[in-house]
PDBQT receptor file of N, H, CA, C and O in Angstrom, charges set to zero:
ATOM      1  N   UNK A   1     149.384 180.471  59.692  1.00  0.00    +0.000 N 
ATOM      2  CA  UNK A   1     150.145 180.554  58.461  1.00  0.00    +0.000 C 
ATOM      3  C   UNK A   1     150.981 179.286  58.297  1.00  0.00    +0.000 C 
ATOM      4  O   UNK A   1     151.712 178.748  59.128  1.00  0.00    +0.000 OA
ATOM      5  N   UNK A   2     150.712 178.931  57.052  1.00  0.00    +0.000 N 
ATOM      6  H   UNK A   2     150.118 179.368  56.377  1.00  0.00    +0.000 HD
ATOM      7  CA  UNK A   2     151.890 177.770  56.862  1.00  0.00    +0.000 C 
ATOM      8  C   UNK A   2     152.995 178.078  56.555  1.00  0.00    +0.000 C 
ATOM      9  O   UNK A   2     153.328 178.875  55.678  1.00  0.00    +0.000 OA
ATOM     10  N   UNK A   3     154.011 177.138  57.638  1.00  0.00    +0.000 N 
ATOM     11  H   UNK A   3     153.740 176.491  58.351  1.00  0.00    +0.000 HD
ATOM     12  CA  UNK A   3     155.579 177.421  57.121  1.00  0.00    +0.000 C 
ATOM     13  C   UNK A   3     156.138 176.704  55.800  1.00  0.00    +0.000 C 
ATOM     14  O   UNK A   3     155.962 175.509  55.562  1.00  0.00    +0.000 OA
ATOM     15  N   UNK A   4     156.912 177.691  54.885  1.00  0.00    +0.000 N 
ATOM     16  H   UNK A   4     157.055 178.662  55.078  1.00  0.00    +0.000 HD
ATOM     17  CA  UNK A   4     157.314 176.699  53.612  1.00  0.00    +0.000 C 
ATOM     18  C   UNK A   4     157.957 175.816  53.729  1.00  0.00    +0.000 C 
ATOM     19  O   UNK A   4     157.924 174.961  52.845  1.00  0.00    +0.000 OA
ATOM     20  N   UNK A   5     158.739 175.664  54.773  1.00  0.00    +0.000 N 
ATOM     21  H   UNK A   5     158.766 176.359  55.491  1.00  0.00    +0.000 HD
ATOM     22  CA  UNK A   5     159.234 174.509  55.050  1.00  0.00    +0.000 C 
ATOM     23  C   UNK A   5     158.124 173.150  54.850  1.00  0.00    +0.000 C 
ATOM     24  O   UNK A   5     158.524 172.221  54.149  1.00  0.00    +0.000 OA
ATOM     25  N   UNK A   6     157.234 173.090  55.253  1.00  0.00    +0.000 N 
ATOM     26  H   UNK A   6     156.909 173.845  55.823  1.00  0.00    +0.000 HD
ATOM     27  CA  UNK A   6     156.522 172.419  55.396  1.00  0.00    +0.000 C 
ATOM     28  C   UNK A   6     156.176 172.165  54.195  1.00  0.00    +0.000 C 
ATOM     29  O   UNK A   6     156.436 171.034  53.784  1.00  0.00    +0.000 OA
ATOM     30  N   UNK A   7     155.600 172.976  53.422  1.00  0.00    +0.000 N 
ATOM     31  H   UNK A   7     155.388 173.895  53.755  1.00  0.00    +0.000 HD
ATOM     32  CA  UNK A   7     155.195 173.149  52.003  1.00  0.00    +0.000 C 
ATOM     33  C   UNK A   7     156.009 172.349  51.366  1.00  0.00    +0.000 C 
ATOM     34  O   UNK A   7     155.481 171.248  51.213  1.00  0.00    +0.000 OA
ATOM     35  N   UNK A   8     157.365 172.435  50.799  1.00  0.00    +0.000 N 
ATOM     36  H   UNK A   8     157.794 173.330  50.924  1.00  0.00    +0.000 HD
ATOM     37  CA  UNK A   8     158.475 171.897  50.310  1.00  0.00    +0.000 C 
ATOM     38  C   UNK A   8     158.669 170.809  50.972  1.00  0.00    +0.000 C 
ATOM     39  O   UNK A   8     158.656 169.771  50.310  1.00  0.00    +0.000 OA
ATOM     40  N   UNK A   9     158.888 170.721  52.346  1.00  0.00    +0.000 N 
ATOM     41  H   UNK A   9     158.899 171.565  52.884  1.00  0.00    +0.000 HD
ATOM     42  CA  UNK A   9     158.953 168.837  52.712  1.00  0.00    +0.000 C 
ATOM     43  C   UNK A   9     157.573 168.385  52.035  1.00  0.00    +0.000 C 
ATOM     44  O   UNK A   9     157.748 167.738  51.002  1.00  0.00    +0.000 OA
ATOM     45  N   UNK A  10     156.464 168.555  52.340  1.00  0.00    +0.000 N 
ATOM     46  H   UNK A  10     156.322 169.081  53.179  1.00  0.00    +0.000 HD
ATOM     47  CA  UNK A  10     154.943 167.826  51.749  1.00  0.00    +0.000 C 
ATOM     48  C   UNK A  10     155.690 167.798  50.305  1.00  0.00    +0.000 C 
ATOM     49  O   UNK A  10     155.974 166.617  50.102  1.00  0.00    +0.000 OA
ATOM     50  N   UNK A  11     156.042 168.441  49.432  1.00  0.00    +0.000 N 
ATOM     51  H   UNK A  11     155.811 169.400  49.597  1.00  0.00    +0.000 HD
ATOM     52  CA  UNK A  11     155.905 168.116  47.814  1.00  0.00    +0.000 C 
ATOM     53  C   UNK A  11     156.912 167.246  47.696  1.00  0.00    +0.000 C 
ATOM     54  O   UNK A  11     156.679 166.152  47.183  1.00  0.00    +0.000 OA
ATOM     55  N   UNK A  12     158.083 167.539  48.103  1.00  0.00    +0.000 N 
ATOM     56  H   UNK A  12     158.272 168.428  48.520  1.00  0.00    +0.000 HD
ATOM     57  CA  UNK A  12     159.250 166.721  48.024  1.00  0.00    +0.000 C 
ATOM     58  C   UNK A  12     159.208 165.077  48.549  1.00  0.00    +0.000 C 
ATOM     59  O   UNK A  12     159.680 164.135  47.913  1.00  0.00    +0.000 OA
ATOM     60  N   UNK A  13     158.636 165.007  49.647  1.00  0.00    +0.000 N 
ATOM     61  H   UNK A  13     158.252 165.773  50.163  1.00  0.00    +0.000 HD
ATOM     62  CA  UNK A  13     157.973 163.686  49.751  1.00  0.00    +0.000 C 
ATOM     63  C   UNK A  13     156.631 162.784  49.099  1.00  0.00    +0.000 C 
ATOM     64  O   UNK A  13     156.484 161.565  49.011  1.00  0.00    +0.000 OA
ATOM     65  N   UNK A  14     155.893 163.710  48.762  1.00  0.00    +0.000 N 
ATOM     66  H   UNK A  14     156.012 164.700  48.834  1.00  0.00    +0.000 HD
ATOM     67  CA  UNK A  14     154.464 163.284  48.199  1.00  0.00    +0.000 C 
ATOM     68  C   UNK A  14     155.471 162.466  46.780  1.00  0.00    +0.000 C 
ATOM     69  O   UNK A  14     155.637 161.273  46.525  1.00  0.00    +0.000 OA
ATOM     70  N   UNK A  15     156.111 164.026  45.918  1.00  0.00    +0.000 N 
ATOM     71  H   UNK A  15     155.976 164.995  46.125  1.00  0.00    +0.000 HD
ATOM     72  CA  UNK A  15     156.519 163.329  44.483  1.00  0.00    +0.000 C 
ATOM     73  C   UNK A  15     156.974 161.915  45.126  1.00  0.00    +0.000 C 
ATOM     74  O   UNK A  15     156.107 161.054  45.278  1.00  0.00    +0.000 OA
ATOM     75  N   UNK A  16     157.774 161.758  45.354  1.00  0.00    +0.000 N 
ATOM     76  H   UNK A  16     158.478 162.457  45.230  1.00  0.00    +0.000 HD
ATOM     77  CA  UNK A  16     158.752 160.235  45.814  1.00  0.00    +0.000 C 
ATOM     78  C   UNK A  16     157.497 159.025  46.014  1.00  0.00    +0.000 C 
ATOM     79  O   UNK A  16     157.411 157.863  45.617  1.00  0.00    +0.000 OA
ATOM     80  N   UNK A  17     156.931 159.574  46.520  1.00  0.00    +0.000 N 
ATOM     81  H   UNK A  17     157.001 160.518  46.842  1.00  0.00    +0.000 HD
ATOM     82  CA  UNK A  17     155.778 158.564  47.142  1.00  0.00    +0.000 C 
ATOM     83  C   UNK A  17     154.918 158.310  45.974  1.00  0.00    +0.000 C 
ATOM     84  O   UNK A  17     154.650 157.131  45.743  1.00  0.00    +0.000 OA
ATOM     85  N   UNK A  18     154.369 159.361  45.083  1.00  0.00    +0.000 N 
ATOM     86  H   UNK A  18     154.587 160.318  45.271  1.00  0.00    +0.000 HD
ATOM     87  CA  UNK A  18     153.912 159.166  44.057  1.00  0.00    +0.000 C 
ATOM     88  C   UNK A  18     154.158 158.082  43.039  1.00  0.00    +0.000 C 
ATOM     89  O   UNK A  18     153.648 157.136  42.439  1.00  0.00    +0.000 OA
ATOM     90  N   UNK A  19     155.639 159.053  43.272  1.00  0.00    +0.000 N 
ATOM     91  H   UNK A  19     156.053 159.821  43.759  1.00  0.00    +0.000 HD
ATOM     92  CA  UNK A  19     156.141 158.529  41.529  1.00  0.00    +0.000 C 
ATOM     93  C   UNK A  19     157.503 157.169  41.562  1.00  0.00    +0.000 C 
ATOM     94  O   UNK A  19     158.667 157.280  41.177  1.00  0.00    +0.000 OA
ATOM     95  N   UNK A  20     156.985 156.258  42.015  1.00  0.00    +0.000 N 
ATOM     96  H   UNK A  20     156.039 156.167  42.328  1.00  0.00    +0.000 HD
ATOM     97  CA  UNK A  20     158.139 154.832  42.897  1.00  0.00    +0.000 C 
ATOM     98  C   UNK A  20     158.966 154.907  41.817  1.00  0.00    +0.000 C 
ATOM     99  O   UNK A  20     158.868 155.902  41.099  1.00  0.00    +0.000 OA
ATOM    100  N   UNK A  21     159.832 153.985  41.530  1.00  0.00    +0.000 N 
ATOM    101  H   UNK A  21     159.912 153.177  42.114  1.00  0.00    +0.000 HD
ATOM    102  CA  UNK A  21     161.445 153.853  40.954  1.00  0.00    +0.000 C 
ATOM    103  C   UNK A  21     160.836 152.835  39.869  1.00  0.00    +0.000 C 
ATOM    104  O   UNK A  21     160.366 151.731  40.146  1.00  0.00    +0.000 OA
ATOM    105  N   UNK A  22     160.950 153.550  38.249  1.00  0.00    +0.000 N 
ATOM    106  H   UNK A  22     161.332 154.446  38.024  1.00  0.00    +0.000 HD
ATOM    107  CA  UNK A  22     160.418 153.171  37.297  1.00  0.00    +0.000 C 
ATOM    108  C   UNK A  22     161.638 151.916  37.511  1.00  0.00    +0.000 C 
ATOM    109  O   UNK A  22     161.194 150.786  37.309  1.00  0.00    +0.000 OA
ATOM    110  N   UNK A  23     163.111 151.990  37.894  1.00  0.00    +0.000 N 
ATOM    111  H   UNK A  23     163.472 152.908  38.058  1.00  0.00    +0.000 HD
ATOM    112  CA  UNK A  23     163.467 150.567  37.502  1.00  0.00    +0.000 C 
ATOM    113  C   UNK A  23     163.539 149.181  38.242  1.00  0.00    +0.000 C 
ATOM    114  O   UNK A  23     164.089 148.100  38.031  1.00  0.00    +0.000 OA
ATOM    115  N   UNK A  24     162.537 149.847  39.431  1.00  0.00    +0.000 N 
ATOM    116  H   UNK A  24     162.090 150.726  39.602  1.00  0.00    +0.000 HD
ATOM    117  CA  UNK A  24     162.296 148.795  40.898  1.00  0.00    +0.000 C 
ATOM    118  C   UNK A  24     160.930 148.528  41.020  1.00  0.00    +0.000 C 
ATOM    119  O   UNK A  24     160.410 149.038  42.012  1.00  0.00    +0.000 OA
ATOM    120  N   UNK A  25     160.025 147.710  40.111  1.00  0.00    +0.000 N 
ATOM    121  H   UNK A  25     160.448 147.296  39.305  1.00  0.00    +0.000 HD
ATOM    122  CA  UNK A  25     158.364 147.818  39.959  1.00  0.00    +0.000 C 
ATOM    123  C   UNK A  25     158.308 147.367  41.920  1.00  0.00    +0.000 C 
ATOM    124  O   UNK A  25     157.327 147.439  42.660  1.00  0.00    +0.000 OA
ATOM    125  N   UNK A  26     159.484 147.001  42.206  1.00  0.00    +0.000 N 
ATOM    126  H   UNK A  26     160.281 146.943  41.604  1.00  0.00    +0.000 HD
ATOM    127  CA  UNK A  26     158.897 146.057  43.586  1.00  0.00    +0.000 C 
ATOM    128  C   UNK A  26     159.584 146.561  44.568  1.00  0.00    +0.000 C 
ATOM    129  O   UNK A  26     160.026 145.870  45.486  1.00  0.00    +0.000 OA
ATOM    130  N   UNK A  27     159.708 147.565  44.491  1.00  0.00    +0.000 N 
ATOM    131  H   UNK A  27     159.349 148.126  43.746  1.00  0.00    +0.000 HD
ATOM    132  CA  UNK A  27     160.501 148.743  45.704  1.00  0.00    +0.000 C 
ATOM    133  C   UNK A  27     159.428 149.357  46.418  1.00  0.00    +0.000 C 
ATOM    134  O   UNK A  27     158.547 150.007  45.855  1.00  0.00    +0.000 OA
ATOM    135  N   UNK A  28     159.484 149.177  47.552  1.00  0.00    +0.000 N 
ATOM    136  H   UNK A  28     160.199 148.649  48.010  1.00  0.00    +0.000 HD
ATOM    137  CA  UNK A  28     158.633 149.836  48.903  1.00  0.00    +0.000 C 
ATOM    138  C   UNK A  28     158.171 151.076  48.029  1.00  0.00    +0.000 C 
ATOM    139  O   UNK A  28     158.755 151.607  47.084  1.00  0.00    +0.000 OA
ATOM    140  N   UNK A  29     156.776 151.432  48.701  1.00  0.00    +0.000 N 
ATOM    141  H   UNK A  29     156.301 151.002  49.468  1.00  0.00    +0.000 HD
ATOM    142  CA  UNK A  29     156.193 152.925  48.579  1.00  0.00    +0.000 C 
ATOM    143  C   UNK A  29     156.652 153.838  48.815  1.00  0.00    +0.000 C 
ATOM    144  O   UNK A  29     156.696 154.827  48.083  1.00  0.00    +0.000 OA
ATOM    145  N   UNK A  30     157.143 153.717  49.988  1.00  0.00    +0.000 N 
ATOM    146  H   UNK A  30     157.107 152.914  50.582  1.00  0.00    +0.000 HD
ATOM    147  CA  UNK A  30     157.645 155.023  50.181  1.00  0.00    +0.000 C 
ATOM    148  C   UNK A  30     159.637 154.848  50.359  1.00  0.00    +0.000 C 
ATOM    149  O   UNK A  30     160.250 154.478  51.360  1.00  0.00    +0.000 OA
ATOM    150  N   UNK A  31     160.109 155.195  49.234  1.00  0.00    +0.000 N 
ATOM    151  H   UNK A  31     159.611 155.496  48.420  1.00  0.00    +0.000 HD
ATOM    152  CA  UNK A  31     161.341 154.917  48.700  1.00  0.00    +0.000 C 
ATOM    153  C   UNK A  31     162.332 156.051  49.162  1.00  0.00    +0.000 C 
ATOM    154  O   UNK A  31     163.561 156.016  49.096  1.00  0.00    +0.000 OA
ATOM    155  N   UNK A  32     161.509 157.095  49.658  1.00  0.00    +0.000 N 
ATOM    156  H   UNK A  32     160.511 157.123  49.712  1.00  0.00    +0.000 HD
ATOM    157  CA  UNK A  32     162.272 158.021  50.764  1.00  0.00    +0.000 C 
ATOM    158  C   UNK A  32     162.053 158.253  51.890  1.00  0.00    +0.000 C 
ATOM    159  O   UNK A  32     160.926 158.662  52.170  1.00  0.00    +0.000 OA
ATOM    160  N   UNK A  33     162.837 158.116  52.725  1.00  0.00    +0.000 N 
ATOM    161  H   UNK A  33     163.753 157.784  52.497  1.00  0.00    +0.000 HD
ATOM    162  CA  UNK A  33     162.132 158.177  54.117  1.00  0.00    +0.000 C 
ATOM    163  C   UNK A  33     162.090 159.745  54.614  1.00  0.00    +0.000 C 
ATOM    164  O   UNK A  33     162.830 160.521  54.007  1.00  0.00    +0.000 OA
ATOM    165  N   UNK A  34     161.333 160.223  55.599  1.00  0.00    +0.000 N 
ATOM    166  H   UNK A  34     160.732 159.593  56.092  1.00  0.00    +0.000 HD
ATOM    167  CA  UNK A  34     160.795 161.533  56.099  1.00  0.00    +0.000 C 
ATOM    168  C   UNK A  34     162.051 162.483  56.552  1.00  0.00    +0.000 C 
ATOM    169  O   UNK A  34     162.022 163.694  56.773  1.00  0.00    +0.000 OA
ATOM    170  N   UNK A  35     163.305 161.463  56.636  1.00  0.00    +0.000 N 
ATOM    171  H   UNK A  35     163.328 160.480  56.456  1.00  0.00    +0.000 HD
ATOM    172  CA  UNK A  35     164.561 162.166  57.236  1.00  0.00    +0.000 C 
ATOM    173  C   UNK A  35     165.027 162.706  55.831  1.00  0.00    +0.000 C 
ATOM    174  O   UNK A  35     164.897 163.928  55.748  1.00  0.00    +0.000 OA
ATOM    175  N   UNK A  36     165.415 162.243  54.975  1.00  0.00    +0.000 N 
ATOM    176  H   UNK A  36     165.520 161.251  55.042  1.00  0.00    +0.000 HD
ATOM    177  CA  UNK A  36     165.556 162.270  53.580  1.00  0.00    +0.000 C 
ATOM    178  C   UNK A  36     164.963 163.731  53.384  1.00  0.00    +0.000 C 
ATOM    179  O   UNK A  36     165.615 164.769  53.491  1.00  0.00    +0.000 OA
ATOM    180  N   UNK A  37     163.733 163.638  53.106  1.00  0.00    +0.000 N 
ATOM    181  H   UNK A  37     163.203 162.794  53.019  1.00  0.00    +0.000 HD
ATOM    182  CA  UNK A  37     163.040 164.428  52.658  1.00  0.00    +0.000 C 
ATOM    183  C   UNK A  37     163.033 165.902  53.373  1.00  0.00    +0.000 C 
ATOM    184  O   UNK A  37     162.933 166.955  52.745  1.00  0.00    +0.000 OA
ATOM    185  N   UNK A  38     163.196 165.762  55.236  1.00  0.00    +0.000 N 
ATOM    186  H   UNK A  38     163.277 164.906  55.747  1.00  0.00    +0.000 HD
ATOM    187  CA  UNK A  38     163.668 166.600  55.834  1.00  0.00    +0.000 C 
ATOM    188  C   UNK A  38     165.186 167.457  54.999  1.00  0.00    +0.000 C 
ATOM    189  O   UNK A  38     165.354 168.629  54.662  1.00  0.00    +0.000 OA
ATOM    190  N   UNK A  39     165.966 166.386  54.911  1.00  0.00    +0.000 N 
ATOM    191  H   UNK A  39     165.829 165.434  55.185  1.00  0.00    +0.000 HD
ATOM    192  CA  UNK A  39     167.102 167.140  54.569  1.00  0.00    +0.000 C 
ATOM    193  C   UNK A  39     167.093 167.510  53.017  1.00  0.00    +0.000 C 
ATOM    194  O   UNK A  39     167.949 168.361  52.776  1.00  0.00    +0.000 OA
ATOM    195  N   UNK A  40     166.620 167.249  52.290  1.00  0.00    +0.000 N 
ATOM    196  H   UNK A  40     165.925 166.557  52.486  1.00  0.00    +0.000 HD
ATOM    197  CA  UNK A  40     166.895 167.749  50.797  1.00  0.00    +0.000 C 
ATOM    198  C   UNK A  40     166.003 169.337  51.386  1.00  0.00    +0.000 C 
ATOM    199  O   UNK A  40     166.612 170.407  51.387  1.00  0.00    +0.000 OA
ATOM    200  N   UNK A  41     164.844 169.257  51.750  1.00  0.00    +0.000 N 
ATOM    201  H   UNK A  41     164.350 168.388  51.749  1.00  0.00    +0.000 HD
ATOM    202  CA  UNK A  41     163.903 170.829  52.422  1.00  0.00    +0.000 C 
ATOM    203  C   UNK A  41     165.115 171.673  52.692  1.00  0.00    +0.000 C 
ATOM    204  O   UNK A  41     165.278 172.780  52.178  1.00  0.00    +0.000 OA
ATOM    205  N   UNK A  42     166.041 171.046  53.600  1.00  0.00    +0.000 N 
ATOM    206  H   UNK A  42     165.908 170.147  54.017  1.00  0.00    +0.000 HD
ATOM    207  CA  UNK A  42     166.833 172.037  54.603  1.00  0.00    +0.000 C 
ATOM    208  C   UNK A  42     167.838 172.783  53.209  1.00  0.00    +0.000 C 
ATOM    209  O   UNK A  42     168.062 173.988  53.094  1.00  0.00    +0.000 OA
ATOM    210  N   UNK A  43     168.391 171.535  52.130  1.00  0.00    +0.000 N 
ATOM    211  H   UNK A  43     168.209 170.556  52.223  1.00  0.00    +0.000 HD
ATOM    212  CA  UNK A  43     169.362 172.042  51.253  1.00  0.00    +0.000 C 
ATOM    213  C   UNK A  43     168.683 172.554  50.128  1.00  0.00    +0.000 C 
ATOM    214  O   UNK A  43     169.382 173.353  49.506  1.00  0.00    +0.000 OA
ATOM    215  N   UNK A  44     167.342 172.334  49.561  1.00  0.00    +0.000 N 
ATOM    216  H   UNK A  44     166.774 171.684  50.066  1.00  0.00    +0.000 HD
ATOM    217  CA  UNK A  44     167.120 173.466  48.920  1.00  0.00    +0.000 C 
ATOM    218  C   UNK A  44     166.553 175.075  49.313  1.00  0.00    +0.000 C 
ATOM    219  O   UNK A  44     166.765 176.061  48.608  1.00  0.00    +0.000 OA
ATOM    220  N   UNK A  45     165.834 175.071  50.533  1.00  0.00    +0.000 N 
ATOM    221  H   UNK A  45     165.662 174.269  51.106  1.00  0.00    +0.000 HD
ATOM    222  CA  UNK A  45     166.082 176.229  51.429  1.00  0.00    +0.000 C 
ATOM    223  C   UNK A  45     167.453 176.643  51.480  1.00  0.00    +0.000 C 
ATOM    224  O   UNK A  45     167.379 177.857  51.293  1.00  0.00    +0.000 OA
ATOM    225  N   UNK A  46     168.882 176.290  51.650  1.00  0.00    +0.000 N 
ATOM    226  H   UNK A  46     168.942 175.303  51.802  1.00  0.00    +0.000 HD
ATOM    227  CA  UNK A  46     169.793 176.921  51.703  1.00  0.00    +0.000 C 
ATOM    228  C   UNK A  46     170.151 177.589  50.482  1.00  0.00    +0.000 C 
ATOM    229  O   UNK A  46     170.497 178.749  50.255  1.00  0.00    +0.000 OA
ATOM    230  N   UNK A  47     169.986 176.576  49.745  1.00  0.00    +0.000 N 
ATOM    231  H   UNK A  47     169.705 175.634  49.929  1.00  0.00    +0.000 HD
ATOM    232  CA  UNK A  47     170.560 177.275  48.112  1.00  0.00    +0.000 C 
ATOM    233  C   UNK A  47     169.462 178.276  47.650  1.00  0.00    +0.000 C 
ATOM    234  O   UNK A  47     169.743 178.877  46.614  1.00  0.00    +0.000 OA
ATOM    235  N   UNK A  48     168.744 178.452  47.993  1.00  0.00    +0.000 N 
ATOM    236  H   UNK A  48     168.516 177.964  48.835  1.00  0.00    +0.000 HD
ATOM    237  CA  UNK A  48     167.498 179.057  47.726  1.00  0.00    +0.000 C 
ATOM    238  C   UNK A  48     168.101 180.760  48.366  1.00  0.00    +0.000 C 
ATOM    239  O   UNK A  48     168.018 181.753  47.643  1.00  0.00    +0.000 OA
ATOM    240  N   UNK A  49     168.684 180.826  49.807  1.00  0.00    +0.000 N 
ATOM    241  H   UNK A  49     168.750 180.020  50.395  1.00  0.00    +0.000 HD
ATOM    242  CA  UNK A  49     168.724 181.748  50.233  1.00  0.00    +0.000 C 
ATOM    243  C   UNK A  49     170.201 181.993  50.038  1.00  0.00    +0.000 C 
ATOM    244  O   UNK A  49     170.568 183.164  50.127  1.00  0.00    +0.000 OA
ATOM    245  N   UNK A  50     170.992 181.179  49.816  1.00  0.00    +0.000 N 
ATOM    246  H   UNK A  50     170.694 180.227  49.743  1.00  0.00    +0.000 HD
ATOM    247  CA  UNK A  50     172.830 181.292  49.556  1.00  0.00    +0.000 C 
ATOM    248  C   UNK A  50     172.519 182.041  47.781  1.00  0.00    +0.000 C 
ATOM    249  O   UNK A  50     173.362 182.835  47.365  1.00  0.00    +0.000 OA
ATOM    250  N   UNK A  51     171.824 181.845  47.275  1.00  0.00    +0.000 N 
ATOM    251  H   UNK A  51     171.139 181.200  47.613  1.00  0.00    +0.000 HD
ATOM    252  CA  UNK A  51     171.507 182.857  45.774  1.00  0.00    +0.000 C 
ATOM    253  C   UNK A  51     170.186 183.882  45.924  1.00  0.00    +0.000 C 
ATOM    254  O   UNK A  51     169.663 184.425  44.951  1.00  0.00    +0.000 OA
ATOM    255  N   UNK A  52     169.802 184.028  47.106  1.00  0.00    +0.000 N 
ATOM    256  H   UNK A  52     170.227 183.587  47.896  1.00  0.00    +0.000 HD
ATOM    257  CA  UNK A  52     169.335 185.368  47.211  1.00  0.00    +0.000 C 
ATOM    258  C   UNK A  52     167.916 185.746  46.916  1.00  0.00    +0.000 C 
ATOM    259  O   UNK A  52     167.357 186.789  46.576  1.00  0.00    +0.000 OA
ATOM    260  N   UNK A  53     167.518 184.456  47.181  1.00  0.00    +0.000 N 
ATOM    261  H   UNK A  53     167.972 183.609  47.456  1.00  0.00    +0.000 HD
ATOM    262  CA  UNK A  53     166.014 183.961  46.662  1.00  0.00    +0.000 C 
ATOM    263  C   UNK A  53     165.644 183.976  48.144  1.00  0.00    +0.000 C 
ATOM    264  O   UNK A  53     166.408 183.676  49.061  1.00  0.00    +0.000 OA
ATOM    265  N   UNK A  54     164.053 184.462  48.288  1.00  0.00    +0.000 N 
ATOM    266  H   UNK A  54     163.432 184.706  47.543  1.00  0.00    +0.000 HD
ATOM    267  CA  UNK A  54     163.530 184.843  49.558  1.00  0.00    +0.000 C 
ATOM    268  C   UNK A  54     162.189 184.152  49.404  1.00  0.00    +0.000 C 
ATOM    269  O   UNK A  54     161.550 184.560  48.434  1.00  0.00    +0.000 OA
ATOM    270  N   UNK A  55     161.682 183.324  50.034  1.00  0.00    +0.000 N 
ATOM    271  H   UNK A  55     162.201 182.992  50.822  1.00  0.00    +0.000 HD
ATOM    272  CA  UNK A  55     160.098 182.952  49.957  1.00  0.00    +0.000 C 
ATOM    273  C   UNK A  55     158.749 183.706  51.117  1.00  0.00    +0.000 C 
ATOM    274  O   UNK A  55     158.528 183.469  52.304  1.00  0.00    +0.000 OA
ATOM    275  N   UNK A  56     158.166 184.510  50.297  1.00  0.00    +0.000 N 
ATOM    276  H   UNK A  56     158.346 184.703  49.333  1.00  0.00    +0.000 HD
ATOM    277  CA  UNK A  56     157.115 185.049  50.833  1.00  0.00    +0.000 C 
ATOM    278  C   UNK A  56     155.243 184.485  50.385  1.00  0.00    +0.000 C 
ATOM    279  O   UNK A  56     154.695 183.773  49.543  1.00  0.00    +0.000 OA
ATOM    280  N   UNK A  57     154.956 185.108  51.237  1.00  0.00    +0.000 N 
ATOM    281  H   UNK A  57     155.401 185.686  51.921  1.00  0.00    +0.000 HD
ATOM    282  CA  UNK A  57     153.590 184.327  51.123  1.00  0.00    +0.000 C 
ATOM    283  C   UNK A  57     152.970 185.805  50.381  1.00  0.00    +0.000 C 
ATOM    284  O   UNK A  57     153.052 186.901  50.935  1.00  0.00    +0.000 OA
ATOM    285  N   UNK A  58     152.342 185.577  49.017  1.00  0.00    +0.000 N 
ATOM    286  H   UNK A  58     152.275 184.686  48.567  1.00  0.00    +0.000 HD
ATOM    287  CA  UNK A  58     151.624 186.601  48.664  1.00  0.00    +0.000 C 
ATOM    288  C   UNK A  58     150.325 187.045  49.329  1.00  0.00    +0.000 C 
ATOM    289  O   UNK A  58     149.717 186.411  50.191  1.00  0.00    +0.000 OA
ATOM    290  N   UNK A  59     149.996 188.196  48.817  1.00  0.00    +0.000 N 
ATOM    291  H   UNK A  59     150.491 188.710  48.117  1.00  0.00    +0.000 HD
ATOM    292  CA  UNK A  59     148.597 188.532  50.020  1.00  0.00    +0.000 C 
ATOM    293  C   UNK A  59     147.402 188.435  48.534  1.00  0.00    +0.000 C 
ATOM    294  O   UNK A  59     147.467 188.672  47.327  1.00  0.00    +0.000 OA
ATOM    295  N   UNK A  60     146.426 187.970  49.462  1.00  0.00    +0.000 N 
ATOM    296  H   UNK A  60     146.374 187.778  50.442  1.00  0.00    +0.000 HD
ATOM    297  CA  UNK A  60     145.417 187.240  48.817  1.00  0.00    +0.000 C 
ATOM    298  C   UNK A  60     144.466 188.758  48.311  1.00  0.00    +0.000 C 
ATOM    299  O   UNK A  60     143.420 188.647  47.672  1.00  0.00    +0.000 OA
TER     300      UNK A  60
């Protein structure tokens, strides 16, 4: 089973990586680094569960 954690770090980093800094054409690829991206995971998981929001995996 995949952990959402994981899920949410992968998107949260992919976008960044995707989508570079429309006002820096010449800013590195990857404009967030993996720690970054670790911690925004950790703080929207908190707020996620500090308002009572629960993430489950639906059954197929």
């Amino acid at each position: 089973m995949t952990d959402p954690r994981d899920v949410i770090y992968a998107a949260i980093h992919s976008a960044f990586v995707k989508y570079p800094r429309e006002d820096d054409p010449t800013s590195h690829e990857h404009w967030i680094q993996p720690e970054e991206s670790a911690h925004l995971t950790k703080v929207v998981l908190a707020e996620l569960e500090a308002n009572g929001f629960q993430i489950v995996k639906k059954s197929d």
